[in-house]
N, C-alpha and C positions, 0 to 999 in steps of 0.2 A: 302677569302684567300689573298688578296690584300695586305689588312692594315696589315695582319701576318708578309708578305714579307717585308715591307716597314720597319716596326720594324727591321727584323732581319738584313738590310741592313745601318740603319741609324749610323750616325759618321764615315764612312768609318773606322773602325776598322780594323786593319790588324793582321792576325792569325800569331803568332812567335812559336814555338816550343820551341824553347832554352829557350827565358823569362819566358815563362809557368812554366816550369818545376823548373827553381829555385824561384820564386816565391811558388812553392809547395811545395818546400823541404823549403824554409824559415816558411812558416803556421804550416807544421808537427814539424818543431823545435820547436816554441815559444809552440803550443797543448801542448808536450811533459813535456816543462818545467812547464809550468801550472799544469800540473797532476801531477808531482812530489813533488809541493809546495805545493798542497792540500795537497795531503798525509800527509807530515810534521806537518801539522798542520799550517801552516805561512801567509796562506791565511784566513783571519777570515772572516766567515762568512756573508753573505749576515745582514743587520740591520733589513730589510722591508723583510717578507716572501713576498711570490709573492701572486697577491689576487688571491684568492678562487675564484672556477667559482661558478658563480651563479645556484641554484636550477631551476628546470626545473619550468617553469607554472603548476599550480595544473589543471587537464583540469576537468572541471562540466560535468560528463555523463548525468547528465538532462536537457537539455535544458528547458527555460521557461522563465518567470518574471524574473526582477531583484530580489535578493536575498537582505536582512537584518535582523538584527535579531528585533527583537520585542521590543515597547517600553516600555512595561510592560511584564515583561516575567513569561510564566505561572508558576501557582502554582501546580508543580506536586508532586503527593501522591506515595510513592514506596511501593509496596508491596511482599515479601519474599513468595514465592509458594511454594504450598506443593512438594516433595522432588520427583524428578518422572514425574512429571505434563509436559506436553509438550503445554501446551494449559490454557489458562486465561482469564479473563474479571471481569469485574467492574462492580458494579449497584450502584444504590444510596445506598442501606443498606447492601449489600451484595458480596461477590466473589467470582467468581468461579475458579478452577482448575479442569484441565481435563485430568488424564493419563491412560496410556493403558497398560496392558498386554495382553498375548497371546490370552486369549479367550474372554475377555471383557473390557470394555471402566469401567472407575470410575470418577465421576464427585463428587466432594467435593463442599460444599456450606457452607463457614463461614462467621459470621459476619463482614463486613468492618471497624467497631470500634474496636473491641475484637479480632477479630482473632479466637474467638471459633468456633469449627468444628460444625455446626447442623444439614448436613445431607447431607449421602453422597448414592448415587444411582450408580445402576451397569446397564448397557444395553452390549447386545451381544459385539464382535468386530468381525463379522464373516464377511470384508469386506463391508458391506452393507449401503449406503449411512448415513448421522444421522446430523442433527444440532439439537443444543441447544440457549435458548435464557431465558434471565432473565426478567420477566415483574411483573410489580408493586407485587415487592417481591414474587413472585410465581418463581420455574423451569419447563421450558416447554423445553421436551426431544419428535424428532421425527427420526422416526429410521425403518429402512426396506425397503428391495428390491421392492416386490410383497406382503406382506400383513406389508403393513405401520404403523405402530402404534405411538401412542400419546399422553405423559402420562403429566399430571402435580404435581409436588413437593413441597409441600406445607415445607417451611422451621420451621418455627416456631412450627406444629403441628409433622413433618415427616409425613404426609397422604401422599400418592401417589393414582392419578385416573387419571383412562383412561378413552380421549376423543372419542367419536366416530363420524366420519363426517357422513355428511348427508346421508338419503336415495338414495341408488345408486350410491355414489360417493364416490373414498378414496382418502387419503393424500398423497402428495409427499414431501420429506423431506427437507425443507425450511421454516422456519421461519421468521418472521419480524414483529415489534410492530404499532401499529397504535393505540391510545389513550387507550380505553379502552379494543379495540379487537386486536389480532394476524391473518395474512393473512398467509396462504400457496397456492402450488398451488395445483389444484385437480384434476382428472378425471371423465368425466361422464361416464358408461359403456354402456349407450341407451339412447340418441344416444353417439356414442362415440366422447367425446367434452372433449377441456380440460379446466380448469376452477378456478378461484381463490376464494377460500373460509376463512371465516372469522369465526373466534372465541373467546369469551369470558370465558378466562380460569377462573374468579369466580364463575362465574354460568353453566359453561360448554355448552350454547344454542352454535348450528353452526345456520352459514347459507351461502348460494352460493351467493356472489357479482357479480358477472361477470362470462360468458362463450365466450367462441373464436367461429370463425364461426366454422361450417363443415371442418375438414382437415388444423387449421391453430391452432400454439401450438405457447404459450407464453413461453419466452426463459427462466425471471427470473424476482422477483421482487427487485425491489429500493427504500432502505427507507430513505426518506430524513427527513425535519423536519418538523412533523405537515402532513405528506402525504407518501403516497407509489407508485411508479409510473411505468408501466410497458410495453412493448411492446405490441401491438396487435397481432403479429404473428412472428415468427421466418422464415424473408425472404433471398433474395438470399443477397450476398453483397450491393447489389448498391440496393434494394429495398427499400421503405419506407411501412411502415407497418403501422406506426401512433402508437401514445402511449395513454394511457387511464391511469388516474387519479383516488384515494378515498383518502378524507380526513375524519376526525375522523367526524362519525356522519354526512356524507353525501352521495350520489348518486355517482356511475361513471362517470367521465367524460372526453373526447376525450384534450389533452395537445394541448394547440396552442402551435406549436413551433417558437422558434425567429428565430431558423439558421436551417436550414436543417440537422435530427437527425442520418439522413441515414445510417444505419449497426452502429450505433452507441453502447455500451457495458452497457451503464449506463445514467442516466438522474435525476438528483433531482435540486431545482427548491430551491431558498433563496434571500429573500429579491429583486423581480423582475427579480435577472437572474437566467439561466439557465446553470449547470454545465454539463458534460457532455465528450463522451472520442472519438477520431474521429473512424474511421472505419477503423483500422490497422490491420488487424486478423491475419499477419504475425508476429506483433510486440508483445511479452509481456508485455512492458509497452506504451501503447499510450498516445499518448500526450489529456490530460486532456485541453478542452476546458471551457471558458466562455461568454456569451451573455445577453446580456440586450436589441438585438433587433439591436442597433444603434453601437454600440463597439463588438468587439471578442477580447478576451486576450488568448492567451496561457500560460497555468499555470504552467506547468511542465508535467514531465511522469511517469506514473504511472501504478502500475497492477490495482489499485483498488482505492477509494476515497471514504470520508464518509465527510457527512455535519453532523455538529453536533454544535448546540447551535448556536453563530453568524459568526461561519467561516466553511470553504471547508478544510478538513484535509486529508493529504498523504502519504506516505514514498516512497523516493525514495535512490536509489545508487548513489552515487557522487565522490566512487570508487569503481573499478570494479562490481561484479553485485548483489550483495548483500544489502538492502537498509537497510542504517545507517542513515540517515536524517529524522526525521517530518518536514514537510512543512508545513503552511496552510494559507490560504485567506482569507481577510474580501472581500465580495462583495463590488466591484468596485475602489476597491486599485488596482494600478498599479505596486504593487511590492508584492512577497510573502516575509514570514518571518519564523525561524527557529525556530520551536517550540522545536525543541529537536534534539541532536546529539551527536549519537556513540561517547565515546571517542577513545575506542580502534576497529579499524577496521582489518578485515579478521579471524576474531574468533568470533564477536556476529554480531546479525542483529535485524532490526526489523519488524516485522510484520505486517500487514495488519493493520491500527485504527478501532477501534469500537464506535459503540456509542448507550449506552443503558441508556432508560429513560433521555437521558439529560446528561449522565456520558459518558467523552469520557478516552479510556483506549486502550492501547498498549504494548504489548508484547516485553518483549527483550529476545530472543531464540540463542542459540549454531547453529553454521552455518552446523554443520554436524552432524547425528545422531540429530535432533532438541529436545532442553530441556528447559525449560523455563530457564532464570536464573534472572528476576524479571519482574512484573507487574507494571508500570507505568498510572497513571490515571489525569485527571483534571474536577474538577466538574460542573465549570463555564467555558466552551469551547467556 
């Protein structure tokens, strides 16, 4: 309070009463006459409007990599969904749409050249868990609470046949490709184990690749490219559980990991590193990590991420919370790049990326009451 006083004291100023006052009534005069000559019209106009404030900063809800867009920017394929459909995906020959009424799911299957419809399948919609997945042009639909079922859809013939897994074990509805065979996960009834099972939808043979110890349950599997890779057991936060490895046509095997994977959400493994999401379980989107051992990058955040072809693909929100941006990464760039972006934000969003057979494909859905309003794909990812 010092230097306040010192100000209010400096030039020895001396307070008049009488000068004030006609000094105040001379300001009100001249105000006065001003506003009268505006009126008139007599005062023209200002020449220079005054500048415009500046727009706020656009703020990035994702934090991550430096952003740019791409030096060869992909070549994406759009595809018009069936009318309905709240649900899509891409293969190399084929497409699917997936919508629901009241008491059943309809999954349509047309060709990706023609657009002809070739075969469309009904499963319950009676709440009960269900994934679908496209492999080397077959429909494989798995669907059920407590008695699992598992059928595959032959597009070209319409047959439909159901799988049956092994003796004493059934499926839990999860899907994902690995070369020739599809993995779910399973349960053993005696002993009660639970356990990841493989299948070959051509020839229909199962077989049990992996089971958990006694009392320890795999959370989910991860398909990356060329591998599937999954948690050994669903621990506390801060546990490490270890991951375990199949790739196409080989043995299980224990993931060395580069950085500590701990309660980590997801793990797939491209070109030396290791992508991967931290241990945030309060966060929806966590920040999406990469390693190679010797560097960490953070890539951005995300709900979910898929490797597909030669890069790490995402969507995230970059206003409010709704994600309108693809992202993706070439292993050991130091900047992501913008594969794709919303033009009109707070009405569409988009969706999780997929990546089937090598086709990578993303949904752009109505942010409320969700409805497809087109399928976006790129075949070289």
């Amino acid at each position: 309070m010092a230097g306040a006083g010192a100000a209010c004291h400096a030039g020895s100023v001396r307070w008049r009463p009488a000068r004030w006052r006609a000094a105040a009534g001379a300001l009100g005069a001249a105000v006065l006459v001003a506003a009268v000559l505006v009126l008139r019209g007599q005062v023209p106009p200002p020449t220079q409007p005054p500048p415009a404030a500046a727009p706020p900063p656009a703020v990035l809800a994702d934090p991550g990599l430096p952003v740019q867009d791409p030096l060869r920017a992909p070549r994406w394929r759009v595809f018009t969904p069936t009318p309905g459909a709240f649900d899509g995906v891409v293969g190399p020959q084929h497409v699917v749409y997936t919508r629901a009424d009241t008491d059943r799911l309809e999954l349509t299957v047309r060709n990706r050249d023609t657009g002809e419809q070739l075969v469309r399948h009904i499963v319950p919609n009676d709440d009960a868990p269900w994934s679908s997945l496209l492999h080397d042009g077959l429909l494989l639909v798995v669907y059920g609470r407590q008695d699992v079922r598992l059928v595959v859809v032959d597009p070209a013939t319409g047959e439909v046949r159901e799988l049956a897994a092994p003796d004493g074990y059934s499926f839990r509805p999860r899907l994902v490709d690995l070369g020739e065979e599809v993995l779910l996960l399973g349960w053993h009834r005696e002993p009660r184990q639970s356990c990841v099972l493989a299948v070959q939808p051509r020839t229909g043979t199962t077989r049990v690749a992996w089971c958990a110890e006694r009392g320890k349950v795999p959370a989910w599997l991860y398909d990356g490219v060329d591998e599937v890779v999954w948690p050994a057991s669903v621990g506390l936060p801060n546990s490490c559980p270890g991951w375990q490895r199949l790739r196409p046509g080989g043995e299980v095997e224990a993931v060395a990991p580069k950085a500590s994977p701990c309660g980590a959400r997801g793990l797939v493994e491209l070109e030396g590193w290791q992508v991967t999401q931290r241990a945030e379980p309060a966060l929806l989107a966590p920040m999406v990590v990469a390693t190679d051992g010797q560097r960490q990058l953070a890539l951005g955040t995300a709900g979910s991420f898929v490797a597909c072809g030669r890069h790490v693909y995402w969507a995230a929100a970059t206003r409010g919370i709704d994600p309108d941006t693809l992202y993706r990464w070439l292993p050991g760039a130091d900047y992501r790049e913008v594969a794709y972006r919303l033009e009109s934000i707070g009405r569409l969003m988009l969706a999780a990326p997929r990546c089937t057979d090598g086709v990578l494909s993303v949904a752009v859905a109505t942010t409320h009451d969700p409805r497809l309003v087109e399928l976006r794909s790129i075949s070289r990812p």
